[in-house]
Backbone atoms as SQL, in Angstrom:
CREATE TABLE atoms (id INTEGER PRIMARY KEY, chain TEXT, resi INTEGER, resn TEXT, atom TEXT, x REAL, y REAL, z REAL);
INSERT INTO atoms VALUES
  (1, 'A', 1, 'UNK', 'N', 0.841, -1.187, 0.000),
  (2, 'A', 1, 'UNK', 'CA', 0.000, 0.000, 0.000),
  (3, 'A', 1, 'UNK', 'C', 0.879, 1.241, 0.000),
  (4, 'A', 2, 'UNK', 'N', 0.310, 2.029, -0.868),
  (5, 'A', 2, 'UNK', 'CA', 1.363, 3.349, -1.449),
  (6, 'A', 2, 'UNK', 'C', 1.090, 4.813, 0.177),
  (7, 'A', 3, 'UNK', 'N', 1.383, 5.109, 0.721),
  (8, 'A', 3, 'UNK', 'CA', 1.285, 5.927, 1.640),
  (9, 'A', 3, 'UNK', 'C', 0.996, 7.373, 1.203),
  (10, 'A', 4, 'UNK', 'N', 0.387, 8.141, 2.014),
  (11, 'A', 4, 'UNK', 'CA', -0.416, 9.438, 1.217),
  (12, 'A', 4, 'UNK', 'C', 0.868, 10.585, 0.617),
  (13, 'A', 5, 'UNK', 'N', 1.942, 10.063, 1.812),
  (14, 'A', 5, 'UNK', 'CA', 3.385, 10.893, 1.508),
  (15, 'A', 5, 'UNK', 'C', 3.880, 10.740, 0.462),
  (16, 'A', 6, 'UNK', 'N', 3.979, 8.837, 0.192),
  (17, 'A', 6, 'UNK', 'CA', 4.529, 8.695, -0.869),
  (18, 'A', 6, 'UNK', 'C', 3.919, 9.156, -2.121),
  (19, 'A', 7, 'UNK', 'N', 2.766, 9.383, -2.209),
  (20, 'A', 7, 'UNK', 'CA', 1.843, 9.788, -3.511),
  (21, 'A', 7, 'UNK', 'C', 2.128, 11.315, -3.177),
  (22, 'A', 8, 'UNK', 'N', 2.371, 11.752, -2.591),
  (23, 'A', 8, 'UNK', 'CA', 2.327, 13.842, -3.086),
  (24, 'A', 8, 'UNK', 'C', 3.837, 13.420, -3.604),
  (25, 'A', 9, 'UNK', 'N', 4.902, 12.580, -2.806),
  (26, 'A', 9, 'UNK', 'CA', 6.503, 12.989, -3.304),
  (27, 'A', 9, 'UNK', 'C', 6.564, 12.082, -4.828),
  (28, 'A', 10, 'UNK', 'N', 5.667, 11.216, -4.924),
  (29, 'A', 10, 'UNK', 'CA', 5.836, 10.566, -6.736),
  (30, 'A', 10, 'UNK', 'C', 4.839, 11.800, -7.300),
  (31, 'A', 11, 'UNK', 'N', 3.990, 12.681, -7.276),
  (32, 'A', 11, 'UNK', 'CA', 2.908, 13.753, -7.479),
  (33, 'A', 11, 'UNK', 'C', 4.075, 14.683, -8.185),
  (34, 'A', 12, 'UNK', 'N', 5.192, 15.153, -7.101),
  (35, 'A', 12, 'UNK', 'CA', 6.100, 16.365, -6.976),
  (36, 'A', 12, 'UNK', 'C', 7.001, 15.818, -8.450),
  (37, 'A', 13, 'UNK', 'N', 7.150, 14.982, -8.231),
  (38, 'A', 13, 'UNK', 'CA', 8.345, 14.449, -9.016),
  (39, 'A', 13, 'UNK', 'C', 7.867, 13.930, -10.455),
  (40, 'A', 14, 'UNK', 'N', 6.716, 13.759, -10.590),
  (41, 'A', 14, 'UNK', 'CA', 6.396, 13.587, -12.031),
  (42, 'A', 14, 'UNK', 'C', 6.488, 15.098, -12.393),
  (43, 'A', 15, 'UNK', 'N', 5.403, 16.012, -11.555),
  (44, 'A', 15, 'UNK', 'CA', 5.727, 17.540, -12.170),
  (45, 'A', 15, 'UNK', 'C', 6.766, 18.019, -12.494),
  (46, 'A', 16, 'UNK', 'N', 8.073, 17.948, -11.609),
  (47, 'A', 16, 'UNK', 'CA', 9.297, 18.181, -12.102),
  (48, 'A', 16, 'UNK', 'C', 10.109, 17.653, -13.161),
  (49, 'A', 17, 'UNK', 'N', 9.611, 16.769, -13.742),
  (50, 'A', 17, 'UNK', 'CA', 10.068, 15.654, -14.576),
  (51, 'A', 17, 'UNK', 'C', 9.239, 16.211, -15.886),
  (52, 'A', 18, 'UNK', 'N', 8.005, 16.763, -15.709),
  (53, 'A', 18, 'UNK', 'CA', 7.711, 17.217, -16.889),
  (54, 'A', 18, 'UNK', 'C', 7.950, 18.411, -16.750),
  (55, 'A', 19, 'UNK', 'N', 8.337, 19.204, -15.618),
  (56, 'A', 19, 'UNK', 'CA', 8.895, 21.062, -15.982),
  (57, 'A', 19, 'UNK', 'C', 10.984, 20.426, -17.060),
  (58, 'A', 20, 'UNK', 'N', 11.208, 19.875, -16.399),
  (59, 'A', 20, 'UNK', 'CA', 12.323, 19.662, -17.235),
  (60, 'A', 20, 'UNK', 'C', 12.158, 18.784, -18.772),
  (61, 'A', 21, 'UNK', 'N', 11.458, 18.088, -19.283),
  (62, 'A', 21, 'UNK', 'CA', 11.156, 18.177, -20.004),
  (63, 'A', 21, 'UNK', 'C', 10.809, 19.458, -21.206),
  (64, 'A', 22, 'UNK', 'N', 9.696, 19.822, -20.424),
  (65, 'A', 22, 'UNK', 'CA', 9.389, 21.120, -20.887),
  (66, 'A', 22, 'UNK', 'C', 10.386, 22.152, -21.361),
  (67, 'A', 23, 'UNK', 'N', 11.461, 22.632, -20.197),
  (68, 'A', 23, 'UNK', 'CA', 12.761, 23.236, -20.963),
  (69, 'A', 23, 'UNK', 'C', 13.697, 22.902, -22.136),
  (70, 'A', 24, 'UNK', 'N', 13.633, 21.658, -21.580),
  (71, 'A', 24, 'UNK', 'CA', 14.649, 20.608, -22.872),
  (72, 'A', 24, 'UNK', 'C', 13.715, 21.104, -24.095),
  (73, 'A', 25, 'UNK', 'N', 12.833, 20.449, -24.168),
  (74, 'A', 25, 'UNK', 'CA', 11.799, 20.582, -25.739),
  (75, 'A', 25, 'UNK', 'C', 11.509, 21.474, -26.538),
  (76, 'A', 26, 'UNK', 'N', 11.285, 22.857, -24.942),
  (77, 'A', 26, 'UNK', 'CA', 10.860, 23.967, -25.680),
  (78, 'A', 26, 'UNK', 'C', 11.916, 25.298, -25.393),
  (79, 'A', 27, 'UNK', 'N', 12.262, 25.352, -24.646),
  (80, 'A', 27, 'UNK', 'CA', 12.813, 26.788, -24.244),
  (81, 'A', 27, 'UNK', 'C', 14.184, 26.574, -24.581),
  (82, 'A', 28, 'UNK', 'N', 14.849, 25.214, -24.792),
  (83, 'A', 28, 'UNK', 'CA', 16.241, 24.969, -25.205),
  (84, 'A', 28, 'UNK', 'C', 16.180, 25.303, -26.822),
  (85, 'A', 29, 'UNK', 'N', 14.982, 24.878, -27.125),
  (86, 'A', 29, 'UNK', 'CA', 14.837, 24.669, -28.959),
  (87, 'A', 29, 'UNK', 'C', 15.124, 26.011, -29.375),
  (88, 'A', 30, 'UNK', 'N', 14.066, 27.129, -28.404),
  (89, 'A', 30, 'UNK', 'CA', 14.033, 28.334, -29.078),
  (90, 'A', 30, 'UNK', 'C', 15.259, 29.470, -28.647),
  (91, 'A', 31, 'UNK', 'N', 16.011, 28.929, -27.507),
  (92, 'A', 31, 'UNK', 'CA', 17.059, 29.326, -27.571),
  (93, 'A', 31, 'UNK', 'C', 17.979, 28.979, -28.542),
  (94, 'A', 32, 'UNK', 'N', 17.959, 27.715, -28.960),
  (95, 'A', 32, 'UNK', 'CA', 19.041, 27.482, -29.907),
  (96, 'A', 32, 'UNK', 'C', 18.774, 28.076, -31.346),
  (97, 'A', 33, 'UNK', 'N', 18.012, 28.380, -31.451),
  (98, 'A', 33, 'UNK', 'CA', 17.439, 28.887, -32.955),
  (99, 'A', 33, 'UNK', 'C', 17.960, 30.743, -32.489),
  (100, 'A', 34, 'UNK', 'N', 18.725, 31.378, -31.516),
  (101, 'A', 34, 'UNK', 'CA', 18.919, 32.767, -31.852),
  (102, 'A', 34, 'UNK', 'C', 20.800, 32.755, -31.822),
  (103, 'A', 35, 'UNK', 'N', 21.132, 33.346, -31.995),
  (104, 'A', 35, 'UNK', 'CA', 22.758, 33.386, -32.497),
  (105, 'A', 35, 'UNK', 'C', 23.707, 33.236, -31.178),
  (106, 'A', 36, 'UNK', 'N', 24.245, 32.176, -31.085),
  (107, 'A', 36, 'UNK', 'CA', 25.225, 31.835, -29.937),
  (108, 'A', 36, 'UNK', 'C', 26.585, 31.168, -30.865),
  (109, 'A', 37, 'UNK', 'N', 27.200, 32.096, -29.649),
  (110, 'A', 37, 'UNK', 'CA', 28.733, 31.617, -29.860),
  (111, 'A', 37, 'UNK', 'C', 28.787, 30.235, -29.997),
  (112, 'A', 38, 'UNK', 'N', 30.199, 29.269, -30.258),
  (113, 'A', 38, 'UNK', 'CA', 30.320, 28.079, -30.301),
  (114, 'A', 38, 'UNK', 'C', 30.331, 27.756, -28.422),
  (115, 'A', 39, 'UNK', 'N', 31.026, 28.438, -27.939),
  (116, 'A', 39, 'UNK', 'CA', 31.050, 28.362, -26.388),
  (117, 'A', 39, 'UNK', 'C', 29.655, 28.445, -26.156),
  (118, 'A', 40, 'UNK', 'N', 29.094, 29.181, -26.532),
  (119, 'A', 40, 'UNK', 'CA', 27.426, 29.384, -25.531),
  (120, 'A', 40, 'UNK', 'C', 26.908, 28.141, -26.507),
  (121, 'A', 41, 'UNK', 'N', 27.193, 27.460, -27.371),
  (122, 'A', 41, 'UNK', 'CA', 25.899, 26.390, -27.901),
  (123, 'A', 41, 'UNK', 'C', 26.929, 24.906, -27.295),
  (124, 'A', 42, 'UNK', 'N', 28.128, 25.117, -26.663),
  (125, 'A', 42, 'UNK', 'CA', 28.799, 24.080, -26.291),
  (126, 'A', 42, 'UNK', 'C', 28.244, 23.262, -24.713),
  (127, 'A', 43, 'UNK', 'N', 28.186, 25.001, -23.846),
  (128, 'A', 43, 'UNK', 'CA', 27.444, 25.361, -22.819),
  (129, 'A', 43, 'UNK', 'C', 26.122, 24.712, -22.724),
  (130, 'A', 44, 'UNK', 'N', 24.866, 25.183, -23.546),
  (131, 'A', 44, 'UNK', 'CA', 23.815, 24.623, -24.039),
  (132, 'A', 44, 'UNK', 'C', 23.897, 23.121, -24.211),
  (133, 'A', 45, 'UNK', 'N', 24.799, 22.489, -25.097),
  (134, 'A', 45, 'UNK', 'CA', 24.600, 20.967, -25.092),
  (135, 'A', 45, 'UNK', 'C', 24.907, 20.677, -23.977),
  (136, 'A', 46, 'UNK', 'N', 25.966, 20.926, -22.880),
  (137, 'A', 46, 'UNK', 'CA', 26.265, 20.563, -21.701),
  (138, 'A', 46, 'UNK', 'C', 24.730, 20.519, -20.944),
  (139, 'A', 47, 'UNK', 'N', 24.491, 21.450, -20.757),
  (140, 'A', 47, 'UNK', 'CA', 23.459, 21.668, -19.692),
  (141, 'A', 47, 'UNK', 'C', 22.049, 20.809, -20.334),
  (142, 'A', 48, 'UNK', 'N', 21.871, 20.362, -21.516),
  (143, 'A', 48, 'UNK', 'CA', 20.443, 19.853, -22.020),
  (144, 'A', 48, 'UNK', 'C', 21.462, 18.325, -22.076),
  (145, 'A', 49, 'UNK', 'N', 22.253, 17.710, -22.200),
  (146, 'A', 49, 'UNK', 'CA', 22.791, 16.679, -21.334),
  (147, 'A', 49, 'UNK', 'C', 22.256, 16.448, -20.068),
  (148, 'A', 50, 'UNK', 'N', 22.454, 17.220, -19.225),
  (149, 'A', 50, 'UNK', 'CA', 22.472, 16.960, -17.480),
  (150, 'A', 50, 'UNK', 'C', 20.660, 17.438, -17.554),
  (151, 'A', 51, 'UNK', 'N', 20.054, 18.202, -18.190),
  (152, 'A', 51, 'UNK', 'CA', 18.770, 17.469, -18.181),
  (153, 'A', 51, 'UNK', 'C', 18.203, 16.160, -18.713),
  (154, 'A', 52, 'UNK', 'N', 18.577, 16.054, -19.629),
  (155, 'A', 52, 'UNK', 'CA', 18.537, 14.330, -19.840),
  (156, 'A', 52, 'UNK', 'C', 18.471, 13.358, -18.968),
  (157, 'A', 53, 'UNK', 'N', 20.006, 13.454, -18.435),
  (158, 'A', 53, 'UNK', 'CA', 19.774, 12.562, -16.965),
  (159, 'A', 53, 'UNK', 'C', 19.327, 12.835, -16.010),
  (160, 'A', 54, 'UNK', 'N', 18.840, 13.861, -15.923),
  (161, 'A', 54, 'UNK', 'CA', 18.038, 13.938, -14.640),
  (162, 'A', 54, 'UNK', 'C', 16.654, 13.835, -14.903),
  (163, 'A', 55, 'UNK', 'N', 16.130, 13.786, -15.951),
  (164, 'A', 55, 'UNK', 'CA', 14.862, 12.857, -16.536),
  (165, 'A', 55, 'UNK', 'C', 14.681, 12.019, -16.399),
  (166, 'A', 56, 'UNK', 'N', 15.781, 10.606, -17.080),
  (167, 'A', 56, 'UNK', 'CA', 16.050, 9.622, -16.849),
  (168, 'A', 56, 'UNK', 'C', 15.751, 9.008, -15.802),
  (169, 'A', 57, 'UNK', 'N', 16.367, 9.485, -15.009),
  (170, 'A', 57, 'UNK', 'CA', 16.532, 9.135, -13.389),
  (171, 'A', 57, 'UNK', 'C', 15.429, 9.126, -12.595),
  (172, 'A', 58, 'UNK', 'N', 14.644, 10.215, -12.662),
  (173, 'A', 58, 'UNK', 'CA', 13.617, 10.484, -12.050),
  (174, 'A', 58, 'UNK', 'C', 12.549, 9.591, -12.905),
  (175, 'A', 59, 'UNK', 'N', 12.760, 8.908, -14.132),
  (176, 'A', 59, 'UNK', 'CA', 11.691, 8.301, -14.957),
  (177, 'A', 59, 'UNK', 'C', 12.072, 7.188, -13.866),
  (178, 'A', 60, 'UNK', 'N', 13.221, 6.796, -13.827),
  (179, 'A', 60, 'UNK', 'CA', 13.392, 5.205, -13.696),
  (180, 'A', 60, 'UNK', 'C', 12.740, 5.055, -11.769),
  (181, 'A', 61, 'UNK', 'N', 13.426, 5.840, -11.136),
  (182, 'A', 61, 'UNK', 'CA', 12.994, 6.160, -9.788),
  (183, 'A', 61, 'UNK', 'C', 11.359, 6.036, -9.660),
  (184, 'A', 62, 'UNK', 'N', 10.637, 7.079, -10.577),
  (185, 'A', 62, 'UNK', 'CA', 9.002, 6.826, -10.915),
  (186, 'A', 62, 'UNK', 'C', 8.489, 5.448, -11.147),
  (187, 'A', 63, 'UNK', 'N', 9.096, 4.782, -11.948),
  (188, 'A', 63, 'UNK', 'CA', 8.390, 3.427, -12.943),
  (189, 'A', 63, 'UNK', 'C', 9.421, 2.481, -12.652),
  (190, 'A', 64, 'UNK', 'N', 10.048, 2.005, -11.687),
  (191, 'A', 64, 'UNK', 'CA', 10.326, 1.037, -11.019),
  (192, 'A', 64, 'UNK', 'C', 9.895, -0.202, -11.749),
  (193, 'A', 65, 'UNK', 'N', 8.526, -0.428, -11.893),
  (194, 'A', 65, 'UNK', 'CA', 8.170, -1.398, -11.949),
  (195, 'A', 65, 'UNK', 'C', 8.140, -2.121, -13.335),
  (196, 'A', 66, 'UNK', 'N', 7.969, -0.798, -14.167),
  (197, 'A', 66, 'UNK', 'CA', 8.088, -1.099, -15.734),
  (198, 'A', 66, 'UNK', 'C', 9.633, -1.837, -16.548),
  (199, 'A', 67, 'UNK', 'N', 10.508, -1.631, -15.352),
  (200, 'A', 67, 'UNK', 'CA', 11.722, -1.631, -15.805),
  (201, 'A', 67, 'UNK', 'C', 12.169, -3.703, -15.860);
């Protein structure tokens, strides 16, 4: 039996999982479409990397069971 705690902290964590999403998809896209240095789009892949895995993670942490 899932506990009421545990359902708001899997609740919290899907939301966050789709706010990072959300950046990756959209706000990274339309940043990358305006004129950046090779450093600032090097920067950019770095950082939409480390959202990746922290998607990941939080997917696999979520869906345990699917795995």
């Amino acid at each position: 039996m899932i506990s009421k705690s545990e359902k708001s902290v899997a609740a919290v964590l899907e939301d966050v999982t789709f706010i990072l999403n959300e950046v990756r998809n959209k706000k990274f896209k339309d940043l990358e479409e305006t004129k950046l240095s090779p450093k600032q789009e090097k920067i950019l892949n770095d950082i939409e990397k480390d959202l990746e895995v922290c998607v990941t993670k939080l997917g696999k942490v979520l869906h345990t069971t699917e795995l």
